[in-house]
C-alpha positions in Angstrom: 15.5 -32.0 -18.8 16.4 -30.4 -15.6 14.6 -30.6 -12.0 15.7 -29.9 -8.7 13.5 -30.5 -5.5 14.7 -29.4 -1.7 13.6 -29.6 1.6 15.2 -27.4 4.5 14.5 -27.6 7.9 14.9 -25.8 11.0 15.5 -25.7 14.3 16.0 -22.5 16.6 16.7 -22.1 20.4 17.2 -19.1 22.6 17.2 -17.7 25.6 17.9 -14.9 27.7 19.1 -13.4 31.6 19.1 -10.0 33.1 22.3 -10.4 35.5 23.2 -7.9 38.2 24.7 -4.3 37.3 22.5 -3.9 34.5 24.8 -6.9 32.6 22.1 -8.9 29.7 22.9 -12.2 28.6 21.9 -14.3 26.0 22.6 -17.8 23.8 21.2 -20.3 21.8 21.3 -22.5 18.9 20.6 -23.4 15.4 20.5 -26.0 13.4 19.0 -26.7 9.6 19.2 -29.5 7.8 18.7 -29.3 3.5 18.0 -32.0 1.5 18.7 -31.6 -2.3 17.4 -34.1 -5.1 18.9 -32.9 -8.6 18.8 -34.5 -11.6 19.7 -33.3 -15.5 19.3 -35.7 -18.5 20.4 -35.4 -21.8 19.1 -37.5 -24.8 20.2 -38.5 -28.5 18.1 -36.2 -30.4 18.2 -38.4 -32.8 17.9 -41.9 -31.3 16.3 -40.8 -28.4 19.2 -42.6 -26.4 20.0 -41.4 -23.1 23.5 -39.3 -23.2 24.7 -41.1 -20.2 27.9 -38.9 -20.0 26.1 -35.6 -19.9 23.4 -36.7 -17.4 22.8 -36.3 -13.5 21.3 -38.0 -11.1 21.5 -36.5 -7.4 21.1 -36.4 -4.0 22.8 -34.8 -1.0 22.1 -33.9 2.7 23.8 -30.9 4.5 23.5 -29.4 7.8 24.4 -26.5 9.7 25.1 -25.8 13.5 25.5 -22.8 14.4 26.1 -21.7 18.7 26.1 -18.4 20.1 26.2 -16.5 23.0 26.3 -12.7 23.7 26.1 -9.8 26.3 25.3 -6.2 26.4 25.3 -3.1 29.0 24.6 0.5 29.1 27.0 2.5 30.9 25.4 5.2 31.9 23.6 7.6 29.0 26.4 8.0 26.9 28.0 4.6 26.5 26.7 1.2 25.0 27.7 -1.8 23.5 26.8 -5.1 23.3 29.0 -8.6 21.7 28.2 -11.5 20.4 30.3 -14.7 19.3 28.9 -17.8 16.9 30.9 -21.0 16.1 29.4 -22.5 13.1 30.1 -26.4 11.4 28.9 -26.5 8.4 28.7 -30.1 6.8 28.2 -31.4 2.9 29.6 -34.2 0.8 32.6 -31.7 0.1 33.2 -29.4 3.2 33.4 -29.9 7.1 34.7 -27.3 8.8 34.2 -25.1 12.1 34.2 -20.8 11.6 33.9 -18.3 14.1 31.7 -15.1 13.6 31.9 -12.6 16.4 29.4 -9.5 16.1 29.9 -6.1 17.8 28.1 -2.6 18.3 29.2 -0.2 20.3 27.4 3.7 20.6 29.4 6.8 22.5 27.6 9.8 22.7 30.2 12.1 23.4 27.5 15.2 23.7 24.0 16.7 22.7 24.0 16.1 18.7 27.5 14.5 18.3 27.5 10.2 18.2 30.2 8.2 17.5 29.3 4.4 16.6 31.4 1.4 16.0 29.8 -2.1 14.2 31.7 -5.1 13.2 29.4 -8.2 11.9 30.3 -11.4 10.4 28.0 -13.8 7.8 28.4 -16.4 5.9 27.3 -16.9 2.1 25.8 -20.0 0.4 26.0 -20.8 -3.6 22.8 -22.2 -4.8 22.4 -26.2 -5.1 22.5 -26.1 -8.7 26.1 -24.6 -9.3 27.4 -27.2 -6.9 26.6 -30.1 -9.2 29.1 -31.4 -11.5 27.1 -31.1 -14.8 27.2 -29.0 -17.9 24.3 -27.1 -19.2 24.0 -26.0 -22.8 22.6 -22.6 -23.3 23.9 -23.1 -27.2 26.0 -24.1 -29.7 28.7 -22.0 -28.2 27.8 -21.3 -24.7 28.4 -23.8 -21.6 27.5 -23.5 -17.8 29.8 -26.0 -15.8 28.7 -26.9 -11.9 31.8 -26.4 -9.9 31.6 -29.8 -7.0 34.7 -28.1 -5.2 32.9 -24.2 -4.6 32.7 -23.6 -1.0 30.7 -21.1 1.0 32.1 -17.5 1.6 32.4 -15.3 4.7 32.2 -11.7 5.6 33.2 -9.2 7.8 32.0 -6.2 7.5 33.6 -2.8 9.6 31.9 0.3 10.2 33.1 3.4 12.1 30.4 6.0 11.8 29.7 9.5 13.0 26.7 11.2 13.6 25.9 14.8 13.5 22.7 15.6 15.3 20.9 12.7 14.2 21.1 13.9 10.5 24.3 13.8 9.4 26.3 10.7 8.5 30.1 10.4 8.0 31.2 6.5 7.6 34.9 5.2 7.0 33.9 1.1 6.0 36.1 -1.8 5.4 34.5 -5.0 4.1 36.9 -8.5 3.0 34.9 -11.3 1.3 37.4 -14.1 2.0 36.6 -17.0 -0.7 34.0 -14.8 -2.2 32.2 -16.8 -5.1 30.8 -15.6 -8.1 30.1 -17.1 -12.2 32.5 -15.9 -14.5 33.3 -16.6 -18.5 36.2 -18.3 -20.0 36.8 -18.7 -23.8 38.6 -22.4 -24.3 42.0 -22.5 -26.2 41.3 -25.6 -27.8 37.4 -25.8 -28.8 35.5 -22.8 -29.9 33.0 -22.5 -26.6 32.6 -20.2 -23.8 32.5 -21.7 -20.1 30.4 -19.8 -17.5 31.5 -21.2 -13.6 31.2 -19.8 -10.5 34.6 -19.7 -8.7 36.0 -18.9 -4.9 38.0 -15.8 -5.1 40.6 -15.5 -2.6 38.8 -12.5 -2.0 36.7 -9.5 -2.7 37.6 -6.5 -0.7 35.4 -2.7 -0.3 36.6 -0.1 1.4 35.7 3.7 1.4 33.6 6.6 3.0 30.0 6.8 3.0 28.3 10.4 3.7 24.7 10.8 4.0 22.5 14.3 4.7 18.9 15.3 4.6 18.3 18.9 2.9 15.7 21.3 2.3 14.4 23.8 0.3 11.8 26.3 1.7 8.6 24.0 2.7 8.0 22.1 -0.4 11.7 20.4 -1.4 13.0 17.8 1.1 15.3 15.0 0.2 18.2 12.9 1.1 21.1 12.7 -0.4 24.1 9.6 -0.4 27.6 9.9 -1.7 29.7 6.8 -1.4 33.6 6.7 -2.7 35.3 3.2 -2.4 37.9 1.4 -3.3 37.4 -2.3 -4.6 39.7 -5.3 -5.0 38.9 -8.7 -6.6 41.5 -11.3 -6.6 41.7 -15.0 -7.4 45.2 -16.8 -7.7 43.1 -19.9 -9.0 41.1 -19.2 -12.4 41.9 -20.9 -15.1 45.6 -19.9 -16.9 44.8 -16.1 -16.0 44.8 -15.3 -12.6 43.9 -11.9 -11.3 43.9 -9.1 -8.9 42.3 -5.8 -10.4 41.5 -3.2 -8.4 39.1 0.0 -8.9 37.7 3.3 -7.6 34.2 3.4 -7.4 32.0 6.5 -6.5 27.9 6.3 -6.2 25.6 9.1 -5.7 22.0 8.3 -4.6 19.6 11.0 -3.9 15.3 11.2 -3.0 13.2 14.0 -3.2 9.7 14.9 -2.1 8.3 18.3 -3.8 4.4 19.6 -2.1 3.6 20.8 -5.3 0.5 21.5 -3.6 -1.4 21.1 -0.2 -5.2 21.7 -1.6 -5.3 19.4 -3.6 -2.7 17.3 -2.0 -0.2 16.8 -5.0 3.3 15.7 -4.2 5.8 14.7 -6.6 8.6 12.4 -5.6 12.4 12.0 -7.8 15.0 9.2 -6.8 18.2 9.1 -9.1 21.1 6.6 -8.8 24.4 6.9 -10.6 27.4 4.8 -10.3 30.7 5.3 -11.9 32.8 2.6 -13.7 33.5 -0.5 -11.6 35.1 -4.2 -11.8 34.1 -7.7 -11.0 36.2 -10.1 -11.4 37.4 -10.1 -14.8 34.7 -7.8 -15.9 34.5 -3.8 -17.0 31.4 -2.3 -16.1 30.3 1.0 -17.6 28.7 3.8 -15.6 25.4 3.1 -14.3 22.3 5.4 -13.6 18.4 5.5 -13.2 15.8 8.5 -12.5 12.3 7.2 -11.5 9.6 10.2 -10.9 6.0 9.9 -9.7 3.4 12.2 -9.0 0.4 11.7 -6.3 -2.6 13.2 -5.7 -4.6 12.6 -2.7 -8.5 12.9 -1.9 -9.3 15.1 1.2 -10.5 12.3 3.6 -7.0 10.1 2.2 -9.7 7.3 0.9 -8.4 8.1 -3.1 -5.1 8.5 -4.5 -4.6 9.0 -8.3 -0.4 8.4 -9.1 0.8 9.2 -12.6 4.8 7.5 -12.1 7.1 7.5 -15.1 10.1 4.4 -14.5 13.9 4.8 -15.6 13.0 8.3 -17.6 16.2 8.1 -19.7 16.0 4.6 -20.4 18.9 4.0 -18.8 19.0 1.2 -16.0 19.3 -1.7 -18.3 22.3 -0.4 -20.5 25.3 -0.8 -19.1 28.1 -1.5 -21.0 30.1 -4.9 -20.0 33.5 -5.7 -21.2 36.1 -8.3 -21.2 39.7 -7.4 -22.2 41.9 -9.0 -19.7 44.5 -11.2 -20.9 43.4 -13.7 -23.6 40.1 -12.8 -22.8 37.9 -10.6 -25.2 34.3 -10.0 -25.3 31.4 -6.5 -25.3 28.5 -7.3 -24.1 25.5 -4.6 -24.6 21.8 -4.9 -22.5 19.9 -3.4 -24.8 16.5 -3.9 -22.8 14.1 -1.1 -22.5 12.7 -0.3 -18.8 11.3 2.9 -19.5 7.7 3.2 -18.9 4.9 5.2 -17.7 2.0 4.1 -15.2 -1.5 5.7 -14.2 -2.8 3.8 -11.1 -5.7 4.7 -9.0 -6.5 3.4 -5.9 -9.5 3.3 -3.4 -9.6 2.2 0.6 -13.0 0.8 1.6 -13.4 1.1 5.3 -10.3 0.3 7.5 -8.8 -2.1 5.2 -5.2 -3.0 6.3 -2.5 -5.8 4.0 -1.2 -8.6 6.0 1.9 -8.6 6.1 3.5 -12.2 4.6 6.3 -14.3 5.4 8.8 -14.9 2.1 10.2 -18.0 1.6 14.0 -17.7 1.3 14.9 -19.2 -2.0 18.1 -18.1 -2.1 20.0 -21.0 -2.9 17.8 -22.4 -5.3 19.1 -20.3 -8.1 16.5 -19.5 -10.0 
Protein backbone atom coordinates (compact mmCIF):
# COMPACT_ATOMS: atom_id res chain seq x y z
CA UNK A 1 0.00 0.00 0.00
CA UNK A 2 1.46 3.24 -1.18
CA UNK A 3 0.17 7.04 -0.54
CA UNK A 4 1.74 10.14 -0.74
CA UNK A 5 0.04 13.56 0.23
CA UNK A 6 1.76 17.24 -0.38
CA UNK A 7 1.17 20.66 0.28
CA UNK A 8 3.28 23.52 -1.45
CA UNK A 9 3.02 26.90 -0.87
CA UNK A 10 3.99 30.13 -2.20
CA UNK A 11 5.04 33.30 -1.85
CA UNK A 12 6.01 35.93 -4.69
CA UNK A 13 7.27 39.61 -4.62
CA UNK A 14 8.13 42.03 -7.25
CA UNK A 15 8.63 45.16 -8.23
CA UNK A 16 9.77 47.49 -10.75
CA UNK A 17 11.52 51.30 -11.70
CA UNK A 18 11.88 53.29 -14.86
CA UNK A 19 15.37 55.04 -14.09
CA UNK A 20 16.74 57.96 -16.12
CA UNK A 21 18.22 57.32 -19.75
CA UNK A 22 15.67 54.89 -20.63
CA UNK A 23 17.54 52.30 -17.89
CA UNK A 24 14.38 49.59 -16.35
CA UNK A 25 14.95 47.98 -13.16
CA UNK A 26 13.51 45.30 -11.45
CA UNK A 27 13.73 42.64 -8.30
CA UNK A 28 11.99 40.54 -6.06
CA UNK A 29 11.59 37.41 -4.26
CA UNK A 30 10.31 33.92 -3.90
CA UNK A 31 9.86 31.69 -1.60
CA UNK A 32 7.76 28.06 -1.42
CA UNK A 33 7.57 25.95 1.08
CA UNK A 34 6.52 21.73 0.35
CA UNK A 35 5.40 19.56 2.73
CA UNK A 36 5.63 15.83 1.86
CA UNK A 37 3.79 12.95 3.90
CA UNK A 38 4.87 9.40 2.27
CA UNK A 39 4.20 6.28 3.48
CA UNK A 40 4.60 2.44 1.77
CA UNK A 41 3.68 -0.69 3.73
CA UNK A 42 4.38 -4.03 3.02
CA UNK A 43 2.50 -7.10 4.64
CA UNK A 44 3.06 -11.03 5.22
CA UNK A 45 0.82 -12.30 2.58
CA UNK A 46 0.46 -14.91 4.51
CA UNK A 47 0.27 -13.88 8.20
CA UNK A 48 -0.85 -10.63 7.43
CA UNK A 49 2.26 -9.32 9.53
CA UNK A 50 3.57 -6.08 8.75
CA UNK A 51 7.06 -6.37 6.74
CA UNK A 52 8.57 -3.88 8.94
CA UNK A 53 11.91 -3.87 6.86
CA UNK A 54 10.20 -3.09 3.59
CA UNK A 55 7.83 -0.40 4.92
CA UNK A 56 7.86 3.56 5.12
CA UNK A 57 6.62 5.93 7.07
CA UNK A 58 7.39 9.73 6.10
CA UNK A 59 7.55 13.19 6.41
CA UNK A 60 9.70 16.08 5.31
CA UNK A 61 9.59 19.85 4.82
CA UNK A 62 11.67 21.80 2.12
CA UNK A 63 11.88 25.30 1.13
CA UNK A 64 13.14 27.41 -1.53
CA UNK A 65 14.44 31.11 -1.71
CA UNK A 66 15.02 32.27 -4.57
CA UNK A 67 16.30 36.55 -5.05
CA UNK A 68 16.62 38.35 -8.07
CA UNK A 69 17.25 41.45 -9.57
CA UNK A 70 17.58 42.66 -13.31
CA UNK A 71 17.83 45.57 -15.77
CA UNK A 72 17.25 46.26 -19.40
CA UNK A 73 17.64 49.19 -22.12
CA UNK A 74 17.20 49.86 -25.67
CA UNK A 75 19.84 51.59 -27.35
CA UNK A 76 18.51 53.08 -29.95
CA UNK A 77 16.45 50.81 -32.72
CA UNK A 78 18.93 48.45 -33.33
CA UNK A 79 20.31 47.34 -30.01
CA UNK A 80 18.63 45.69 -26.86
CA UNK A 81 19.30 43.62 -24.08
CA UNK A 82 18.32 43.09 -20.80
CA UNK A 83 20.10 40.83 -17.51
CA UNK A 84 19.03 39.27 -14.86
CA UNK A 85 20.83 37.46 -11.77
CA UNK A 86 18.98 34.90 -9.02
CA UNK A 87 20.66 33.44 -5.97
CA UNK A 88 18.73 30.46 -4.95
CA UNK A 89 19.01 28.22 -1.23
CA UNK A 90 17.40 25.49 -1.54
CA UNK A 91 16.84 23.39 1.79
CA UNK A 92 15.76 19.51 2.50
CA UNK A 93 16.72 16.89 5.02
CA UNK A 94 19.65 16.13 2.55
CA UNK A 95 20.77 19.30 0.71
CA UNK A 96 21.57 23.10 1.66
CA UNK A 97 23.18 24.91 -0.60
CA UNK A 98 23.28 28.47 -2.42
CA UNK A 99 23.34 28.56 -6.70
CA UNK A 100 23.44 31.42 -8.86
CA UNK A 101 21.38 31.64 -12.14
CA UNK A 102 22.07 34.61 -14.22
CA UNK A 103 19.69 35.15 -17.37
CA UNK A 104 20.54 37.16 -20.57
CA UNK A 105 18.92 38.39 -23.98
CA UNK A 106 20.42 40.46 -26.05
CA UNK A 107 18.84 41.55 -29.87
CA UNK A 108 21.23 43.49 -32.65
CA UNK A 109 19.55 44.40 -35.65
CA UNK A 110 22.28 44.98 -37.78
CA UNK A 111 19.85 46.10 -40.92
CA UNK A 112 16.23 45.77 -42.58
CA UNK A 113 15.63 41.76 -42.53
CA UNK A 114 19.03 40.69 -40.91
CA UNK A 115 18.87 40.02 -36.63
CA UNK A 116 21.31 38.63 -34.69
CA UNK A 117 20.14 37.44 -31.12
CA UNK A 118 22.07 36.15 -28.12
CA UNK A 119 20.09 34.17 -24.99
CA UNK A 120 21.69 32.50 -22.08
CA UNK A 121 19.06 31.21 -19.23
CA UNK A 122 19.69 29.15 -16.25
CA UNK A 123 16.89 26.68 -14.25
CA UNK A 124 16.92 24.37 -11.93
CA UNK A 125 15.28 20.74 -12.02
CA UNK A 126 13.47 18.94 -9.20
CA UNK A 127 12.99 14.88 -8.88
CA UNK A 128 9.65 13.93 -7.69
CA UNK A 129 9.02 13.25 -3.83
CA UNK A 130 8.65 9.65 -4.42
CA UNK A 131 12.22 8.79 -5.92
CA UNK A 132 13.68 10.62 -2.94
CA UNK A 133 12.43 8.05 -0.43
CA UNK A 134 14.60 5.23 0.60
CA UNK A 135 12.10 2.38 -0.20
CA UNK A 136 11.90 -0.44 -2.64
CA UNK A 137 8.86 -0.97 -4.79
CA UNK A 138 8.15 -4.34 -6.35
CA UNK A 139 6.82 -4.25 -9.80
CA UNK A 140 7.46 -8.25 -9.84
CA UNK A 141 9.16 -11.20 -9.10
CA UNK A 142 12.18 -9.87 -10.90
CA UNK A 143 11.77 -6.14 -11.23
CA UNK A 144 12.74 -3.51 -8.23
CA UNK A 145 12.40 0.35 -8.07
CA UNK A 146 14.85 1.67 -5.31
CA UNK A 147 14.29 5.53 -3.91
CA UNK A 148 17.61 7.06 -4.05
CA UNK A 149 17.78 9.50 -0.37
CA UNK A 150 21.10 11.11 -1.76
CA UNK A 151 19.56 12.40 -5.50
CA UNK A 152 19.93 16.06 -5.70
CA UNK A 153 18.32 18.67 -7.93
CA UNK A 154 19.98 19.43 -11.33
CA UNK A 155 20.73 22.75 -13.13
CA UNK A 156 20.85 24.11 -16.61
CA UNK A 157 22.25 26.46 -18.73
CA UNK A 158 21.10 26.75 -21.74
CA UNK A 159 23.16 29.00 -24.83
CA UNK A 160 21.63 30.25 -27.89
CA UNK A 161 23.21 32.37 -30.63
CA UNK A 162 20.60 32.79 -33.29
CA UNK A 163 20.27 34.52 -36.62
CA UNK A 164 17.41 35.77 -38.32
CA UNK A 165 16.80 36.22 -41.88
CA UNK A 166 13.91 38.59 -42.54
CA UNK A 167 11.86 37.36 -39.83
CA UNK A 168 11.58 33.93 -41.43
CA UNK A 169 14.59 32.32 -41.49
CA UNK A 170 16.30 30.80 -38.50
CA UNK A 171 19.93 29.64 -38.23
CA UNK A 172 20.78 28.58 -34.33
CA UNK A 173 24.32 27.32 -33.11
CA UNK A 174 23.04 25.96 -29.17
CA UNK A 175 25.01 24.61 -26.29
CA UNK A 176 23.13 23.23 -23.33
CA UNK A 177 25.24 21.35 -19.98
CA UNK A 178 22.86 19.60 -17.47
CA UNK A 179 25.34 19.51 -14.56
CA UNK A 180 24.04 16.61 -12.05
CA UNK A 181 21.33 15.79 -14.52
CA UNK A 182 19.14 12.99 -12.94
CA UNK A 183 17.36 10.38 -14.55
CA UNK A 184 16.00 6.32 -13.66
CA UNK A 185 18.11 3.87 -15.06
CA UNK A 186 18.31 -0.27 -14.93
CA UNK A 187 20.89 -2.39 -13.32
CA UNK A 188 20.92 -6.28 -13.48
CA UNK A 189 22.45 -7.49 -9.80
CA UNK A 190 25.53 -9.88 -9.88
CA UNK A 191 24.57 -11.76 -7.10
CA UNK A 192 20.48 -12.22 -7.13
CA UNK A 193 18.55 -12.57 -10.21
CA UNK A 194 16.63 -8.92 -10.12
CA UNK A 195 16.72 -5.85 -12.10
CA UNK A 196 17.07 -2.42 -10.05
CA UNK A 197 15.41 0.66 -11.63
CA UNK A 198 17.07 4.16 -9.73
CA UNK A 199 17.24 7.48 -10.72
CA UNK A 200 20.81 8.68 -10.55
CA UNK A 201 22.78 12.37 -10.75
CA UNK A 202 24.87 12.26 -13.83
CA UNK A 203 27.82 14.36 -13.69
CA UNK A 204 26.24 15.65 -16.63
CA UNK A 205 24.17 15.60 -19.78
CA UNK A 206 25.50 17.79 -22.48
CA UNK A 207 23.46 19.04 -26.17
CA UNK A 208 25.05 20.88 -28.57
CA UNK A 209 24.30 21.51 -32.34
CA UNK A 210 22.54 23.77 -35.05
CA UNK A 211 18.96 24.35 -35.31
CA UNK A 212 17.60 25.69 -38.82
CA UNK A 213 14.06 26.59 -39.18
CA UNK A 214 12.08 28.07 -42.66
CA UNK A 215 8.55 28.58 -43.69
CA UNK A 216 7.84 27.48 -47.53
CA UNK A 217 5.30 27.63 -50.01
CA UNK A 218 3.82 26.19 -52.74
CA UNK A 219 1.57 28.22 -55.15
CA UNK A 220 -1.50 29.42 -52.76
CA UNK A 221 -2.64 26.22 -51.27
CA UNK A 222 0.78 24.44 -49.72
CA UNK A 223 2.34 26.38 -46.76
CA UNK A 224 4.33 24.78 -44.11
CA UNK A 225 7.32 24.94 -41.77
CA UNK A 226 9.97 23.02 -41.78
CA UNK A 227 12.79 22.25 -38.66
CA UNK A 228 16.05 20.49 -39.02
CA UNK A 229 18.05 19.99 -35.90
CA UNK A 230 21.77 18.22 -35.86
CA UNK A 231 23.31 17.82 -32.38
CA UNK A 232 25.75 16.29 -30.62
CA UNK A 233 24.90 14.59 -27.10
CA UNK A 234 26.95 13.47 -24.19
CA UNK A 235 25.83 11.54 -21.02
CA UNK A 236 28.30 10.90 -18.37
CA UNK A 237 28.25 9.59 -14.88
CA UNK A 238 31.62 8.53 -13.01
CA UNK A 239 29.24 7.15 -10.16
CA UNK A 240 26.78 4.16 -11.35
CA UNK A 241 27.14 1.17 -10.04
CA UNK A 242 30.52 -0.92 -11.18
CA UNK A 243 30.00 0.56 -14.84
CA UNK A 244 30.57 4.01 -15.21
CA UNK A 245 29.95 5.80 -18.43
CA UNK A 246 30.42 8.54 -20.87
CA UNK A 247 28.75 7.77 -24.36
CA UNK A 248 28.31 10.14 -26.64
CA UNK A 249 26.07 10.39 -30.01
CA UNK A 250 25.00 12.28 -33.09
CA UNK A 251 21.52 13.02 -33.26
CA UNK A 252 19.59 14.66 -36.19
CA UNK A 253 15.64 15.52 -36.01
CA UNK A 254 13.49 16.67 -38.84
CA UNK A 255 10.10 18.22 -37.98
CA UNK A 256 7.86 19.62 -40.52
CA UNK A 257 3.80 21.18 -40.74
CA UNK A 258 1.74 21.64 -43.62
CA UNK A 259 -1.48 23.35 -44.36
CA UNK A 260 -2.99 22.33 -47.97
CA UNK A 261 -6.54 24.74 -49.13
CA UNK A 262 -7.73 21.86 -50.75
CA UNK A 263 -10.51 24.08 -51.26
CA UNK A 264 -11.92 27.62 -50.52
CA UNK A 265 -15.85 26.88 -51.31
CA UNK A 266 -16.40 24.63 -49.34
CA UNK A 267 -13.69 25.57 -46.99
CA UNK A 268 -11.62 22.23 -46.88
CA UNK A 269 -8.05 22.31 -45.55
CA UNK A 270 -5.97 19.43 -44.87
CA UNK A 271 -3.13 19.78 -42.40
CA UNK A 272 0.27 17.00 -42.17
CA UNK A 273 2.88 17.22 -39.29
CA UNK A 274 5.65 14.45 -39.42
CA UNK A 275 8.51 13.99 -36.82
CA UNK A 276 11.48 11.78 -37.36
CA UNK A 277 14.44 11.42 -35.12
CA UNK A 278 17.48 9.42 -35.80
CA UNK A 279 19.23 6.95 -33.26
CA UNK A 280 20.11 8.57 -29.93
CA UNK A 281 21.52 7.58 -26.23
CA UNK A 282 20.45 8.14 -22.70
CA UNK A 283 22.44 7.07 -20.33
CA UNK A 284 23.09 3.55 -20.76
CA UNK A 285 20.36 3.20 -23.28
CA UNK A 286 20.18 2.61 -27.36
CA UNK A 287 17.32 4.19 -28.83
CA UNK A 288 16.15 3.29 -32.25
CA UNK A 289 14.94 5.86 -34.87
CA UNK A 290 11.80 7.53 -34.06
CA UNK A 291 8.94 8.94 -36.31
CA UNK A 292 5.18 9.99 -36.40
CA UNK A 293 2.77 11.37 -39.28
CA UNK A 294 -0.58 12.74 -37.96
CA UNK A 295 -3.03 14.08 -40.95
CA UNK A 296 -6.40 15.82 -40.56
CA UNK A 297 -8.84 17.20 -42.79
CA UNK A 298 -11.43 20.18 -41.92
CA UNK A 299 -14.20 21.41 -43.43
CA UNK A 300 -15.79 24.54 -42.47
CA UNK A 301 -19.55 25.89 -42.69
CA UNK A 302 -19.79 29.40 -44.50
CA UNK A 303 -20.74 31.52 -41.43
CA UNK A 304 -17.56 29.40 -39.34
CA UNK A 305 -20.53 28.12 -36.85
CA UNK A 306 -19.76 24.14 -38.17
CA UNK A 307 -16.74 22.36 -38.59
CA UNK A 308 -16.78 18.59 -39.69
CA UNK A 309 -12.75 17.11 -39.10
CA UNK A 310 -12.01 13.64 -40.28
CA UNK A 311 -8.06 13.30 -38.52
CA UNK A 312 -6.26 10.02 -38.86
CA UNK A 313 -3.24 9.73 -35.64
CA UNK A 314 0.38 8.17 -36.14
CA UNK A 315 -0.68 6.81 -39.83
CA UNK A 316 2.11 4.20 -39.90
CA UNK A 317 1.75 3.09 -36.46
CA UNK A 318 4.81 4.19 -35.66
CA UNK A 319 5.15 6.53 -32.54
CA UNK A 320 5.06 3.92 -29.89
CA UNK A 321 7.76 1.42 -31.45
CA UNK A 322 10.93 2.36 -30.76
CA UNK A 323 13.34 0.00 -30.27
CA UNK A 324 15.33 0.23 -26.77
CA UNK A 325 18.47 -1.55 -26.02
CA UNK A 326 21.00 -2.25 -23.48
CA UNK A 327 24.43 -3.65 -24.38
CA UNK A 328 26.90 -1.75 -22.47
CA UNK A 329 29.23 -3.61 -20.36
CA UNK A 330 27.65 -6.41 -18.31
CA UNK A 331 24.59 -5.02 -19.08
CA UNK A 332 22.06 -6.74 -21.65
CA UNK A 333 18.60 -6.30 -22.35
CA UNK A 334 15.86 -5.42 -25.89
CA UNK A 335 13.07 -3.91 -24.93
CA UNK A 336 10.15 -3.59 -27.77
CA UNK A 337 6.80 -1.06 -27.24
CA UNK A 338 4.58 -2.84 -29.05
CA UNK A 339 1.55 -0.38 -28.41
CA UNK A 340 -0.68 0.65 -31.21
CA UNK A 341 -1.52 4.58 -31.52
CA UNK A 342 -2.89 4.46 -34.84
CA UNK A 343 -6.36 5.61 -35.07
CA UNK A 344 -8.89 7.46 -36.92
CA UNK A 345 -11.44 10.24 -35.59
CA UNK A 346 -14.66 11.90 -37.12
CA UNK A 347 -15.52 14.92 -34.83
CA UNK A 348 -18.13 17.53 -35.50
CA UNK A 349 -18.54 20.48 -33.81
CA UNK A 350 -21.12 23.40 -33.46
CA UNK A 351 -20.71 27.19 -31.83
CA UNK A 352 -24.00 28.47 -30.36
CA UNK A 353 -23.86 32.16 -30.12
CA UNK A 354 -20.43 33.80 -29.02
CA UNK A 355 -19.39 31.05 -26.91
CA UNK A 356 -15.70 31.40 -25.80
CA UNK A 357 -13.48 28.41 -23.33
CA UNK A 358 -12.03 29.81 -20.27
CA UNK A 359 -8.95 29.47 -20.11
CA UNK A 360 -7.70 27.34 -16.72
CA UNK A 361 -4.94 27.43 -14.50
CA UNK A 362 -2.90 23.77 -14.35
CA UNK A 363 -1.72 22.65 -11.31
CA UNK A 364 2.01 21.76 -11.52
CA UNK A 365 2.33 18.28 -10.52
CA UNK A 366 5.50 17.83 -11.57
CA UNK A 367 7.23 16.40 -8.72
CA UNK A 368 4.66 14.14 -7.66
CA UNK A 369 5.54 11.49 -10.13
CA UNK A 370 2.82 10.15 -11.18
Amino acid sequence: MQEIKNGIDRTHLNQEHALNNGWELNYGAKYRTAHDNSYQFYYDGETGDLLTDNSLKSRRTEYTFNGYAGFSKNFGKRFSFDFSLAAELYNSQTWHEWMLYPTLNANYRAKDGHMFQLSFSSNRSYPDYWSTQPTVQYVDSYTEVHGNPVLKPSSDYLAVLAYILKSKYVFALFYEEKPDHFAQLPYKLPDRLAEVNKFINYNFQRQMGIRMMAPYKIGKWWSGNGMLIAMRSRDKADDFYDIPFDRKKWVFVFRTSNTLTLSKQPDVVMNVSAFLQTKARQGIYDLGNYCDVTTSVKWTSPDKKAQLTLTGNDLFDSRNRMDLRIDYANQHSRTKFNKSNRNITLSFLYKFGGYKEKKRKEVDTSRLGH
